[in-house]
Structure formats: C-alpha cells, structure tokens
C-alpha positions as CSV (number, residue, x, y, z in Angstrom):
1,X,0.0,0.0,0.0
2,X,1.5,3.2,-0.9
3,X,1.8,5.8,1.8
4,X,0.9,9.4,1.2
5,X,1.8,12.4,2.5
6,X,-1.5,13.0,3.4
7,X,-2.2,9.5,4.9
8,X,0.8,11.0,7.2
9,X,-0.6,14.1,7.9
10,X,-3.9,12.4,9.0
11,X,-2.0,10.1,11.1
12,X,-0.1,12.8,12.9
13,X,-3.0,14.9,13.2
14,X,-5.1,11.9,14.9
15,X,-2.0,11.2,17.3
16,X,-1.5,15.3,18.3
17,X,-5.8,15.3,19.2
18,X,-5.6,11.9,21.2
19,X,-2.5,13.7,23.1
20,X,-4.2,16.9,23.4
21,X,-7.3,15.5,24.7
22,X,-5.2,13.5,27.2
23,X,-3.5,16.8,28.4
24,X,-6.9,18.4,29.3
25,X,-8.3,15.3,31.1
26,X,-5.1,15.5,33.1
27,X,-5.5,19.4,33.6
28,X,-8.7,19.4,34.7
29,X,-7.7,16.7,37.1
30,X,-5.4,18.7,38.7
31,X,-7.7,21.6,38.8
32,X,-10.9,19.9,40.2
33,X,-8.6,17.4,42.5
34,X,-11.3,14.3,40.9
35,X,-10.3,11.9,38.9
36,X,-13.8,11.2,38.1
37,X,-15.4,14.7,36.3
38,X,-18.2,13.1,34.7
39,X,-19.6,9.4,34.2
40,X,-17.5,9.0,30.8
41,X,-14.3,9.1,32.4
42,X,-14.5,5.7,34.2
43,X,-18.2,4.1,34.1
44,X,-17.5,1.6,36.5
45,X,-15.7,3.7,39.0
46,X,-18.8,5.9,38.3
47,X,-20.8,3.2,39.5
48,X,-19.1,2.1,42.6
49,X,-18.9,6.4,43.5
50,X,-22.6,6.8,43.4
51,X,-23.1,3.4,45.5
52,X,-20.4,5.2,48.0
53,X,-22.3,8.2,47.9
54,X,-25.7,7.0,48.3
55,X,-24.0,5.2,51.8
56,X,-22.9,8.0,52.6
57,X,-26.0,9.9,52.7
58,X,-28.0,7.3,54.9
59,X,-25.2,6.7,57.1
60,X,-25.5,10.9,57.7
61,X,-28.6,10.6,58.1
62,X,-28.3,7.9,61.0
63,X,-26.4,10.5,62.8
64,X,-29.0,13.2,62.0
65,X,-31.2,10.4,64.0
66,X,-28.6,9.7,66.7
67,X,-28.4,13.3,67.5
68,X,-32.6,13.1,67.9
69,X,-32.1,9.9,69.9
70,X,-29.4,11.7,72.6
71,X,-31.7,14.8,72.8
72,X,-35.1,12.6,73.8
73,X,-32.9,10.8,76.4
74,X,-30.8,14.1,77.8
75,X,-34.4,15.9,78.2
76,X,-35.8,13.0,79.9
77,X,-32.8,12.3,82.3
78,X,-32.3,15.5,83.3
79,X,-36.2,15.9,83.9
80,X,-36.6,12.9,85.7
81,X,-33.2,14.0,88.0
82,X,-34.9,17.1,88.9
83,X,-38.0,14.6,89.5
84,X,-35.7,13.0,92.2
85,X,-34.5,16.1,93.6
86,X,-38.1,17.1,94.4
87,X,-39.2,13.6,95.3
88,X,-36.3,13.3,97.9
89,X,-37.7,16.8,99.3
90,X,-41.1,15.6,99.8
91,X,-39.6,12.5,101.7
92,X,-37.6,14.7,103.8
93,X,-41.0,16.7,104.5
94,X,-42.8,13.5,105.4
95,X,-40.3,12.5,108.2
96,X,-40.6,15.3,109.5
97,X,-44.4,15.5,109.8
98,X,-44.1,12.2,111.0
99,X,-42.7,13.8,114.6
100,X,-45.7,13.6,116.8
101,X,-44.6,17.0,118.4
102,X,-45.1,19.2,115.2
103,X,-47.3,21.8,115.8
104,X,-50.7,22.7,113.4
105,X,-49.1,25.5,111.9
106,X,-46.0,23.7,110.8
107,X,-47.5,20.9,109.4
108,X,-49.6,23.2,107.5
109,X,-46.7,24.5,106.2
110,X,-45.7,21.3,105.7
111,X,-48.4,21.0,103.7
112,X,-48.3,23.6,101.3
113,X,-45.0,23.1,100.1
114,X,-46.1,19.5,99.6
115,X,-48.5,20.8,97.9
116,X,-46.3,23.2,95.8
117,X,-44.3,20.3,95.2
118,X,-46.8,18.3,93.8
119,X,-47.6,21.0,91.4
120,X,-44.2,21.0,90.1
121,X,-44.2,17.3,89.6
122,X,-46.9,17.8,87.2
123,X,-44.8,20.8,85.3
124,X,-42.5,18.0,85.1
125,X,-44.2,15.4,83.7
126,X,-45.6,17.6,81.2
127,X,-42.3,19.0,80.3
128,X,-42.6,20.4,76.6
129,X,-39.4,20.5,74.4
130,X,-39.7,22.4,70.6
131,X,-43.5,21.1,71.2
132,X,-43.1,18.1,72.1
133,X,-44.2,16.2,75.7
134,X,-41.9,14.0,76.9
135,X,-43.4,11.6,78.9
136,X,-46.3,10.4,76.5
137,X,-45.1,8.9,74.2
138,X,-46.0,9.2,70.2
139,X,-49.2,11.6,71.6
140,X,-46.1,13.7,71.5
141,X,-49.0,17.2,71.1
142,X,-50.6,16.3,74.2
143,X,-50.3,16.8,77.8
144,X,-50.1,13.4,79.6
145,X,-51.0,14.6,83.2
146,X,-54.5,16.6,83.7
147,X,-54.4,18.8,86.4
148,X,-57.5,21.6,85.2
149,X,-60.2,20.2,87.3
150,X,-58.0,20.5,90.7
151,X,-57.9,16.5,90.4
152,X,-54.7,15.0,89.0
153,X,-55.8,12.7,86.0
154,X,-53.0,10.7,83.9
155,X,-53.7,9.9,80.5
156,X,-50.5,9.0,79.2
157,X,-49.6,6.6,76.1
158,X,-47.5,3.5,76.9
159,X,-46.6,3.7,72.7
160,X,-43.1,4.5,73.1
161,X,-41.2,7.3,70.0
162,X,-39.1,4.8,68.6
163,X,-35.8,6.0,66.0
164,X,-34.4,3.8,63.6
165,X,-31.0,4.6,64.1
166,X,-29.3,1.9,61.3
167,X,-30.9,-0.3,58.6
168,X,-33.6,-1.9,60.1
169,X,-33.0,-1.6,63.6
170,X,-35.0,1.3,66.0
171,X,-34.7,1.9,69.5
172,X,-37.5,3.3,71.9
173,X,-36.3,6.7,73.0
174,X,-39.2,8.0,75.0
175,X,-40.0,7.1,78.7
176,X,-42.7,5.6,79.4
177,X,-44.9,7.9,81.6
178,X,-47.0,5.2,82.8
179,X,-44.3,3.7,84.5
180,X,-43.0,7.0,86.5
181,X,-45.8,9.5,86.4
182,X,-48.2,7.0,87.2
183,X,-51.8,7.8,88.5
184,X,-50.5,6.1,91.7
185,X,-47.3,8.1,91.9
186,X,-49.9,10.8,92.0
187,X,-52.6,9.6,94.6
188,X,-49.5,8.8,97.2
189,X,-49.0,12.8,96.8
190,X,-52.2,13.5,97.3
191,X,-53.2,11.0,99.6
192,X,-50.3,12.8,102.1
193,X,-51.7,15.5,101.4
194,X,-54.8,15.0,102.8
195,X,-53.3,13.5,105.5
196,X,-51.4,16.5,106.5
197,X,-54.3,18.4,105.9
198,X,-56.5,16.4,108.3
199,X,-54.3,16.2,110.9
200,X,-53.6,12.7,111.0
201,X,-51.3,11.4,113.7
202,X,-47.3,11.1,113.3
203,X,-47.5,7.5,112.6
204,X,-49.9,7.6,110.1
205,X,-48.4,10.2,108.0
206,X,-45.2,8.2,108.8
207,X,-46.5,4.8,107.3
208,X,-46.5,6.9,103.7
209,X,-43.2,7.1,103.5
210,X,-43.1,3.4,102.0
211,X,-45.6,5.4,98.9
212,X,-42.8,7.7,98.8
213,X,-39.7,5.2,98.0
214,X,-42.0,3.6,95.6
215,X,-42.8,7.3,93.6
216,X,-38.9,7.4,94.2
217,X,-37.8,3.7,92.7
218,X,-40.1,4.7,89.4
219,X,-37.9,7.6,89.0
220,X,-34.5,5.5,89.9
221,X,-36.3,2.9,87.3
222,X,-36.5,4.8,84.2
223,X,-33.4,7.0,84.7
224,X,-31.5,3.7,84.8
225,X,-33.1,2.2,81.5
226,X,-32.5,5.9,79.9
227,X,-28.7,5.1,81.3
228,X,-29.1,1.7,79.5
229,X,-29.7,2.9,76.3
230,X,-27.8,5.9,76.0
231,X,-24.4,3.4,76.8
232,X,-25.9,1.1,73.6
233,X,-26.8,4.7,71.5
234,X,-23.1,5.3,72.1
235,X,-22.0,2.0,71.4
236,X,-24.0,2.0,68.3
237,X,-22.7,5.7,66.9
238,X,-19.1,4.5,67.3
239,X,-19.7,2.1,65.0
240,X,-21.7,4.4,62.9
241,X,-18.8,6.8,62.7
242,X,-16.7,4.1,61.6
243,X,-18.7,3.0,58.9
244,X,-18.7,6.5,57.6
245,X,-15.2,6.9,57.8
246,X,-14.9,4.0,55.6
247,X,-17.2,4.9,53.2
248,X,-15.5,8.2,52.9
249,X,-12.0,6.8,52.4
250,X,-13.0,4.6,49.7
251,X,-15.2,6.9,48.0
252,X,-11.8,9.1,48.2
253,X,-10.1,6.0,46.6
254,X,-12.5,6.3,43.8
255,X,-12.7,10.0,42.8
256,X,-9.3,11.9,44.9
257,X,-6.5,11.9,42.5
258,X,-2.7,11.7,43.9
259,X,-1.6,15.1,43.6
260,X,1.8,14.5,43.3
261,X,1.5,11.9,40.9
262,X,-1.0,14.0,39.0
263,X,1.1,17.4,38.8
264,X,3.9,15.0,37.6
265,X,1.5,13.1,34.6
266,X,0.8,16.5,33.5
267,X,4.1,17.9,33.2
268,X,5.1,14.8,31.3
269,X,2.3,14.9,28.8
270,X,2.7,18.5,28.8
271,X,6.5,17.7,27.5
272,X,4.8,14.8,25.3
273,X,2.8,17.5,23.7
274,X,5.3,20.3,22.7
275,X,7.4,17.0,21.3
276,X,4.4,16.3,19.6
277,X,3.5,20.1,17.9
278,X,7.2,20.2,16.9
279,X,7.7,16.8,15.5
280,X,4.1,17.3,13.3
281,X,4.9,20.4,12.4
282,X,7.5,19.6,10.3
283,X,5.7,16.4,9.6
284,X,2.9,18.8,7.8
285,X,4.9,21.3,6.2
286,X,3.9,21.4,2.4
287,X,6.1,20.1,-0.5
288,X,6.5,19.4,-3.8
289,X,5.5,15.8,-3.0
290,X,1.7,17.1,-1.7
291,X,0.9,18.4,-5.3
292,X,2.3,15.7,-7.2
293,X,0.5,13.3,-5.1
C-alpha cells in the first residue's frame, strides 16, 4: 500500500488530538482534584462512586437520628433528675411530719410546700421541648397529666417514640410515663396531702413514707433504662462513625487523585505535547510531493 503524505498528515493529526485530549483530562484533574469529572471518564468507577455516595448519605442521616435519639434521652434524664430532687424533698417533708410534736401550723406549712411540690411534679411530667411532651409517648401534642379540674388525672400513652437509628433496627427513646408519672405516683401525693391536711397522727403520715420510696424507685427505674440505652446509642454511633469513615475513604479511593502523581502526569504529557507540535509540524509542512500526489 503506498503511503501518502497526506495518509501521514492524517496520522499525525489523529496522534497530536488523542495527546491533546489527554492533556486536558489531566489538567482538569489537577484543577478539580477528581479523577472522576463526569460518568465517561471511568463508568465503573462511576458506578461504585454513586453506591459510596448514596452510603454516605444514609449513614448521615443515622447520625441526624442519633443526635434526635441523645436529645429525647438528655431531656428526659435530666427531667426525671430534677424529679428525684423534688421527690427526695417531699420525703424529707414527710419524716418530719411524722414527729408527733409538730405543731398545726408547721404541718400546715408542711403542707403547702407539699402541695407546691406536687404541682411542680406535674410541670415535670408535662415537660414540653420544641412542642413536644416527653413523657407520653407518640401523643407527642398532648399533655399526659391533667391537672384543670384540681384532680390529677394521667392519660399517658404507653406507645413508646421509637428512631431507627441503622438499617432496620430502631430503638424506643421515650420514657414511658405510665411507668413513672403514674396515677399512683400521684394519689400517694395526694393521699399525704390530705393526710397533713386532716391532721392525722405522726405514725400515720409516717407509714407513707413506704408510697414515697415507691414514687422514688419509678424515677431510679426509668433513669437507669435511659442510662441503659444511652451506653448502647453510644455503642451504636461509634460504629456508625466508623462506617462512615470507611465509606469516605473509599469513595476518596474512587474520585481523589494523587496530587503529586497528577502534577507529575501532567508535566510529562505537557512535555509529550510540545514534542508532539514540533515533530508534526515539520511532519505537515507542504512540499513538492503534496501536489504531485
């Protein structure tokens, strides 16, 4: 087959695009820092990027949910602690109106900061966060304890709020206020009370305190399941933020380039190049040959 000067020309002219177009992939590269700029580049690196990625988004999303989870268990701990505190006050009030030598007018005082007490245990148990009660559970818009009428009524929903905090697996985050903030827990307040209020002897008021270590072993009850979960929450996110630092380095695998090794391809192909120009320019200069052809 006889070769032309033109058939040459093509040739070269092919060759100089090929290493021209591989000079811009390598540029843009090193600008964007990816070695993946569009699907074309590598399809089946595309692939396994967009798998990486789409991890990636659910996995921050689980901590979107852990960080939900923590602030439904935080909120209820440290309402149910303050629960204790006032609990532990009451029970200090009712050994003391348990001494046979109180007088009327300190047991009525007695009384009313029982009765204060009481009231605060319902702000409690009703305690709102960003509009949602705590303590009854999915009914997250309404109040669980009733307190309008002047007679304590508890309507609270043993359906726990329940986050799924990795594929397929949920945990209940919400106390159960049935279990603390009980009708009962609220009849023994009132029922000492009454007591206080009707003058009832030392040893009667005295044989409540058992109704008071029971109100106070609900509260010691939930805060230690709270404690329970937030030590497998924690457990759980460690793991979660190990996942994700996978996922990140191999989705860097995938798309990062080595910029060292990058700034050095380009130079070289950049050298390739100008060798390139020069040798096809005198490749394609015209001649005598061209016309005759």
């Amino acid at each position: 087959m006889r070769v032309t000067q033109s058939m040459i020309s093509q040739h070269t002219l092919r060759n100089m695009s090929s290493s021209y177009e591989k000079l811009m992939n390598l540029q843009e590269q090193a600008t964007s820092g990816k070695k993946l700029n569009r699907p074309s580049d590598d399809p089946i690196s595309a692939v396994k990027s967009l798998n990486y990625r789409t991890n990636l988004n659910e996995n921050n999303q689980y901590k979107e949910n852990f960080t939900e989870a923590y602030k439904w268990l935080d909120n209820s701990d440290g309402s149910l602690e303050e629960a204790n505190k006032v609990m532990q006050r009451i029970r200090e009030l009712t050994v003391s109106a348990s001494n046979g030598t109180k007088l009327e007018d300190e047991r009525e005082a007695i009384r009313l900061e029982v009765s204060g007490l009481k009231e605060h245990l319902v702000s409690i148990a009703n305690k709102n966060i960003e509009g949602k009660f705590l303590f009854n559970g999915i009914n997250t818009g309404q109040a669980p304890v009733d307190n309008k009428s002047g007679t304590i009524v508890v309507g609270a929903s043993e359906k726990p709020i329940s986050i799924e905090l990795s594929k397929g697996l949920s945990i209940d985050v919400s106390t159960d206020g049935t279990d603390v903030f009980s009708q009962a827990f609220f009849d023994n307040l009132t029922k000492l009370e009454q007591s206080l209020a009707e003058g009832s002897s030392g040893e009667e008021i005295g044989d409540q305190l058992s109704a008071m270590d029971e109100n106070i072993n609900a509260i010691i009850s939930a805060r230690t399941l709270i404690g329970a979960r937030t030590n497998r929450l924690e457990i759980m996110e460690a793991r979660l933020n190990e996942q994700g630092e996978l996922l990140e380095k191999k989705l860097s695998d995938v798309e990062d380039i080595d910029f060292e090794k990058a700034i050095m391809d380009l130079q070289m192909q950049e050298t390739v190049q100008r060798a390139a120009l020069a040798v096809g320019a005198k490749i394609m200069q015209p001649s005598l040959v061209d016309f005759l052809a």
